[in-house]
C-alpha positions in Angstrom: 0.0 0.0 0.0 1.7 3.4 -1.1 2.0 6.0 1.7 -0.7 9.0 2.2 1.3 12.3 1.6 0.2 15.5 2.7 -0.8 18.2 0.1 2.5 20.0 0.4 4.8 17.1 -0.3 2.3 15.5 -2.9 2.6 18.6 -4.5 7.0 18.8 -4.2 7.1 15.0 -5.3 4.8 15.4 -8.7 6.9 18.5 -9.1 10.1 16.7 -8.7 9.0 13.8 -10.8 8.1 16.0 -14.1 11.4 18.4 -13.8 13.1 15.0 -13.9 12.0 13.3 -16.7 13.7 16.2 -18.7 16.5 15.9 -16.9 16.8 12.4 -17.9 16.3 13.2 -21.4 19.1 15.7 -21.3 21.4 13.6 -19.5 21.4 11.3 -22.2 22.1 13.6 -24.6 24.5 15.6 -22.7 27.1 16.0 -25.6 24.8 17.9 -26.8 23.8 20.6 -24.6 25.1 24.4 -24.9 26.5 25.3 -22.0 27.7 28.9 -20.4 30.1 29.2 -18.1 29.2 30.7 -15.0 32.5 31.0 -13.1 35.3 28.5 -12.7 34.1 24.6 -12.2 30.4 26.4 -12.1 28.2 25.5 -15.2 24.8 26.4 -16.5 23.5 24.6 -19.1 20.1 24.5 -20.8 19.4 21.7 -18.1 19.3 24.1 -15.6 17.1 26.4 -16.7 14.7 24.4 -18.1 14.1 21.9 -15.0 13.8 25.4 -12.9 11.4 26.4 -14.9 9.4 23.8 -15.1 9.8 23.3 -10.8 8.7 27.0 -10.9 5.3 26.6 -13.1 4.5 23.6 -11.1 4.9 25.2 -8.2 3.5 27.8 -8.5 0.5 26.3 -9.9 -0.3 24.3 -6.9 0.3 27.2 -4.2 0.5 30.6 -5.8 1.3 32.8 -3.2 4.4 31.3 -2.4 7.7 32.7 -3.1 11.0 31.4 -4.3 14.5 31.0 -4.0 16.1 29.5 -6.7 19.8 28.8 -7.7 19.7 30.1 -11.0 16.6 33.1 -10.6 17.0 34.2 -7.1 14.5 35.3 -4.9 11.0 36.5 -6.2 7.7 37.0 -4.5 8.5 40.1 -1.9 9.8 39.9 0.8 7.0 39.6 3.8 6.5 35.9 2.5 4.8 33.3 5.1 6.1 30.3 2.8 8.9 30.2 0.4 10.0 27.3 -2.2 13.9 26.7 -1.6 15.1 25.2 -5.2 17.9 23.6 -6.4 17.2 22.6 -10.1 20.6 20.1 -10.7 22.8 19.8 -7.6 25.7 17.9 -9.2 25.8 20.0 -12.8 29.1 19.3 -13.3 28.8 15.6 -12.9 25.5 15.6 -15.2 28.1 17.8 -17.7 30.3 15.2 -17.8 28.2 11.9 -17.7 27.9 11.1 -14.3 24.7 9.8 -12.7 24.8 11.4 -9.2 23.1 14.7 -9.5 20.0 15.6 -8.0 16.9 18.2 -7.5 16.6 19.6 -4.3 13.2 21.1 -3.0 12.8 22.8 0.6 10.1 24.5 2.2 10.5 27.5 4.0 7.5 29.0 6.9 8.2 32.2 8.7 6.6 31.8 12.1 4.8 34.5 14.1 8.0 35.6 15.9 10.0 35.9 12.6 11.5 32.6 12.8 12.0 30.7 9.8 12.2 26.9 9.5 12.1 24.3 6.7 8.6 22.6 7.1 9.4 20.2 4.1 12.4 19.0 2.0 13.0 16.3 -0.8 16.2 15.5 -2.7 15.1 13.7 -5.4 18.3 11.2 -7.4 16.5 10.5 -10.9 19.1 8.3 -12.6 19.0 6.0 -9.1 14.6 6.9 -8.6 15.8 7.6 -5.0 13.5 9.9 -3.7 14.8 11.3 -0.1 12.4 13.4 1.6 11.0 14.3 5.0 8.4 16.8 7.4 9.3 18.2 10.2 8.7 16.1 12.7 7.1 13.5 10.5 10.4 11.4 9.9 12.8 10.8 7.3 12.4 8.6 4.3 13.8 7.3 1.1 10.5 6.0 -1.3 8.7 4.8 1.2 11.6 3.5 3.4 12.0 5.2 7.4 15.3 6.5 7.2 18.0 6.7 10.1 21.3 7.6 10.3 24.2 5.3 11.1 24.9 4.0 14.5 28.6 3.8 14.2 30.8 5.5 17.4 34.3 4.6 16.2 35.9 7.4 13.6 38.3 4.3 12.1 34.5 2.0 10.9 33.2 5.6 9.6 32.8 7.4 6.3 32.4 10.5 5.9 32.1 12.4 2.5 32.9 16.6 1.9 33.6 19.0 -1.3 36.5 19.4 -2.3 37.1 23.0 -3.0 37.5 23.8 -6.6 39.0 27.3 -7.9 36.5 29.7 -7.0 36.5 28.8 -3.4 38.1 31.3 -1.2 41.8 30.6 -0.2 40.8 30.6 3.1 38.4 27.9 2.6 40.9 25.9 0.6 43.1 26.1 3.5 40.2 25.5 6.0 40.1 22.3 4.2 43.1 21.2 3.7 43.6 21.3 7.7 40.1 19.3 7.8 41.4 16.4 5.9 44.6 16.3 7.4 43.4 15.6 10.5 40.3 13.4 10.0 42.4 11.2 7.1 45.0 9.2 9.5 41.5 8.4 11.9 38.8 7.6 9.5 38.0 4.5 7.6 37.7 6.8 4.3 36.5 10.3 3.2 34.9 10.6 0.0 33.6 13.6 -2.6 30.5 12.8 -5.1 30.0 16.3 -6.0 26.7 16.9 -5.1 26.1 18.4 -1.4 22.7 18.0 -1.5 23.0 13.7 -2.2 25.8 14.3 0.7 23.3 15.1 3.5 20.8 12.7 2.6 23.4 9.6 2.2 24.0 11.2 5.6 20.3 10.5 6.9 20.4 7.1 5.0 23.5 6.0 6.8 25.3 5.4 4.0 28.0 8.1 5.3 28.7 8.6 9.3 28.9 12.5 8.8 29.4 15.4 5.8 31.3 18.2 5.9 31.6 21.3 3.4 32.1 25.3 4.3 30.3 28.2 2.0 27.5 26.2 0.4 24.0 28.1 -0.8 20.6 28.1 0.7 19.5 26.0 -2.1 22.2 23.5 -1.5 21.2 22.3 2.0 17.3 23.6 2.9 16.4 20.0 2.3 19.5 18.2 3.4 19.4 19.4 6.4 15.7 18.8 7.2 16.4 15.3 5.9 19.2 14.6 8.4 17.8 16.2 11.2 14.4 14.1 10.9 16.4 11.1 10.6 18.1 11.4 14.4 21.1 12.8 12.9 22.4 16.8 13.7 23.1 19.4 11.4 24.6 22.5 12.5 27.5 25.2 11.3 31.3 24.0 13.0 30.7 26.1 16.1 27.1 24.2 16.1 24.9 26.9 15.2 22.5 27.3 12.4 24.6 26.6 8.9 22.0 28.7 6.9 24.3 31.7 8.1 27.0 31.3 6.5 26.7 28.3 4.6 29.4 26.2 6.4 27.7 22.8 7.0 28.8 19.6 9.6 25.8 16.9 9.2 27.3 13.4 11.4 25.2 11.0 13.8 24.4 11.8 17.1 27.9 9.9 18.2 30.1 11.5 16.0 28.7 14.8 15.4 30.8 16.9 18.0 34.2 15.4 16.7 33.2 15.9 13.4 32.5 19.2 14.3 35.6 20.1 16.3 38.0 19.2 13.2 36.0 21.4 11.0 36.4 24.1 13.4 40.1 23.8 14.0 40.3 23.6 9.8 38.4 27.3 9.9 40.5 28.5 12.6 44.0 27.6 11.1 42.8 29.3 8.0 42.4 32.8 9.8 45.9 32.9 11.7 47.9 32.7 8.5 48.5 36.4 7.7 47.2 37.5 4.4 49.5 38.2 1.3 
């Protein structure tokens, strides 16, 4: 028997499922696609923009008074919004650009609360080329199809995996070096760290277990509004490295319960290495 879904992530899921199938078509005829280049290592291709448009007209069809934020448009719909769609068209362009099968659409939803707050009510990261469909509600649980999701139980750093992105030549220096501090500490005590190029697959191969924790500084809203719904709902934490909220500044440590802090303090240490060597 399939599972009831509520209106909201009936209407993500459909949305997900139709901006896909032109994905797919795309995908397998990638040689073919015009592409622009953004900035170093940053495409956009005709992929892009026509799976975020179609995510937008679906969308917006279904709840018209929400607004957006979207990789490729940026924000629309004012700014006193009560619900925004959080939209990540092809997390993992450059491995769909180069044949790769592990890119994915990311979907969050966003409700400003009475007091101001804002949290993600909703999030799916949907893997076409695998039909893995990650998604969760707050406070409804984690799944993958129709799967309950939780993260890894594993306590020892040498039986974990964890995965991270490597930065690429428009990352600051000072995140390069954050980095490079990073993996030098966690590679001697880690049974292996990995990079798949997609942050928002990252987080929820965190809440699948299929990695112990993720680690990545200076990613988008877009990037991680469902990821980190995804992994939170699955018993796992989510924060920035000093374990605040990582929609700040984009600086992201996703791990199980066990190994979350350590995770955590060797990001940290990575950052603050990075800002004592003087400048020049």
């Amino acid at each position: 028997m399939a599972m009831r879904l509520s209106p909201h992530m009936t209407i993500m899921q459909n949305a997900a499922h139709r901006a896909a199938k032109r994905l797919l078509r795309d995908f397998n005829e990638v040689e073919q696609l015009q592409v622009s280049v953004k900035g170093p290592g940053d495409f956009v291709s005709q992929a892009d923009l026509r799976a975020e448009q179609t995510l937008r007209d679906d969308l917006t069809k279904a709840r018209p008074g929400y607004a957006f934020l979207m990789e490729e448009s940026g924000a629309s719909g004012g700014d006193n919004w009560t619900w925004r769609w959080v939209v990540d068209p092809l997390d993992g362009t450059s491995n769909f650009l180069h044949g790769i099968p592990h890119w994915a659409i990311s979907i969050g939803l966003e409700r400003r609360l009475s007091d101001g707050t804002i949290e993600t009510a909703a999030g799916l990261v949907y893997a076409p080329a695998a039909d893995e469909m990650f998604w969760a509600e707050k406070g409804g649980g984690a799944f993958l199809n129709e799967r309950r999701l939780r993260v890894s139980a594993r306590r020892d750093l040498r039986e974990s995996m964890f995965a991270t992105g490597i930065p690429f030549a428009a990352v600051s220096p000072a995140n390069r070096l954050a980095f490079a501090r990073t993996l030098g500490t966690l590679m001697p005590q880690v049974a292996g760290i990995r990079r798949f190029g997609a942050a928002a697959l990252d987080l929820a191969w965190v809440a699948a277990g299929r990695y112990e924790g993720f680690w990545e500084l200076g990613l988008k809203p877009w990037d991680i509004a469902a990821g980190l719904l995804i992994v939170r709902e699955a018993g796992g934490h989510a924060t920035d490295p000093s374990g605040g909220d990582p929609r700040e500044a984009g600086d992201t440590v996703a791990a199980n319960a066990h190994l979350h802090a350590q995770l955590c303090a060797a990001v940290a240490d990575g950052v603050a290495a990075s800002r004592r060597v003087p400048a020049g």
